[in-house]
N, C-alpha and C positions, 0 to 999 in steps of 0.2 A: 502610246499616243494618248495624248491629252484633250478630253472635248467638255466646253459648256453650254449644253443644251438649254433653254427654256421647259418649262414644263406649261400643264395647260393653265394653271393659278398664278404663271406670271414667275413664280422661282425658278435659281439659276442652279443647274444640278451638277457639279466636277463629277463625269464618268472617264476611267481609266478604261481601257481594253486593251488586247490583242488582234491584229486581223484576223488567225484565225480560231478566233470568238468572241464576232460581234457580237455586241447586245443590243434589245432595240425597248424605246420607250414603251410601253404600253400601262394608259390609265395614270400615268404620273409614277411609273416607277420604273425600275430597271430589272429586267429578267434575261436569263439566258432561254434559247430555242429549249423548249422542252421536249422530253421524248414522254410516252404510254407507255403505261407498266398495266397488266392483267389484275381486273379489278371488277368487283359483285358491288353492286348496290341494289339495297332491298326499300323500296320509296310505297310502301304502301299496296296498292292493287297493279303495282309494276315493278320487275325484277331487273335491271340493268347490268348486265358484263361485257366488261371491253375486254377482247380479244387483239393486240396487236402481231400484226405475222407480216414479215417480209416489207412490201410497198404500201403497204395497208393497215388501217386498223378496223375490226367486224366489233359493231356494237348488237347485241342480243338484248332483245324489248320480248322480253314475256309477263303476261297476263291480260292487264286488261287498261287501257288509252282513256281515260276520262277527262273531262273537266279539272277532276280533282289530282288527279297523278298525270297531266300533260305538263305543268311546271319541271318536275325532276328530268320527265323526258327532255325539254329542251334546255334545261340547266348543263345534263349531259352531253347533248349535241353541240349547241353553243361552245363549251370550254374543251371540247375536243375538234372543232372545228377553227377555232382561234388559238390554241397552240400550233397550228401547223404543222405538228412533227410528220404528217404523212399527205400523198398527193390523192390520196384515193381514203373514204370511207365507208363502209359499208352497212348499212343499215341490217340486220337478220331481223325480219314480223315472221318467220313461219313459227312462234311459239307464242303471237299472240292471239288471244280469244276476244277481241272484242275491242274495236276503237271509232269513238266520235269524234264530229268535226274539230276540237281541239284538238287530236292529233293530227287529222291532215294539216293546219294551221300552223302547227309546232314543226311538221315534217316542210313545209311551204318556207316557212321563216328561217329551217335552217339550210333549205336549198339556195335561198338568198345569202346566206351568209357564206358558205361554199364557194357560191359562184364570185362573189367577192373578193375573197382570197384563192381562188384557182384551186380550189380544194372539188375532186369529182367525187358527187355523192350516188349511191347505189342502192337500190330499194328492195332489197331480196324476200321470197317468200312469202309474199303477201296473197292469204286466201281469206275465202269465205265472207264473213261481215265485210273486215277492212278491204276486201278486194272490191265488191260491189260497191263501197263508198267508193273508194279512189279509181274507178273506174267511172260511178256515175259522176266525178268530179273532174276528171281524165286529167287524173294526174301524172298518168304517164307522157301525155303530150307536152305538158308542162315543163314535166321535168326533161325529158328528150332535148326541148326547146331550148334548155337552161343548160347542156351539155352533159347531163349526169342520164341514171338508167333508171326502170322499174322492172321488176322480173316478178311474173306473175306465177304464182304455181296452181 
């Protein structure tokens, strides 16, 4: 099957496919569905590893949510949230030490993003500092609201 798309600059793009594997435009190019593979990123005073398993994929945030290390956080969230490959993501904070309002911000902005693509976001293990923020912020109502969860420990 033969299609020519527009893109957003106005060019006319010949994509060839198969039904089963569609491709779909994103950003002016042509990608297949991606899947998550097990992966460590070290971004400075934050440690990121996706865990994909089954329905899901579990991202682990340890250290520490600043100003300065909320970007890689939501660089991560973001482009695991818009590949799609899974209906559910799960957020793991039980290994972080310490997060300010950029990270609620970061965790807010990707619950938007989520909820946009029907992707339910999951907020596991959040204590201590991050929990008294996100609780004096009630982010669990928020989030609740937005159909995804907070799990407080």
């Amino acid at each position: 099957m033969e299609s020519h798309l527009p893109f957003p600059n106005g060019r006319q793009q010949n994509a060839s496919y198969e039904k089963s594997e569609m491709k779909t435009a994103v950003l002016g190019r042509w990608t297949k569905p991606a899947t998550v593979q097990e992966s460590r990123i070290d971004a400075g005073e934050i440690t990121l590893h996706v865990l994909p398993a089954g329905g899901q994929v579990t991202l682990v945030v340890a250290g520490r949510v600043t100003v300065d290390s909320s970007p890689a956080l939501r660089s991560a969230l973001l482009e695991l949230i818009r590949r799609g490959a899974c209906p559910a993501l799960v957020i793991d904070l039980s290994a972080l030490s310490y997060m300010d309002m950029s990270g609620i911000a970061t965790l807010l902005e990707a619950l938007k993003a989520a909820h946009e693509r029907s992707v339910k976001l999951r907020l596991a293990g959040m204590s201590g500092q991050s929990r008294t923020l996100a609780e004096i912020g009630q982010l669990d109502a928020i989030f609740r609201a937005w159909g995804s969860e907070v799990e407080f420990r």
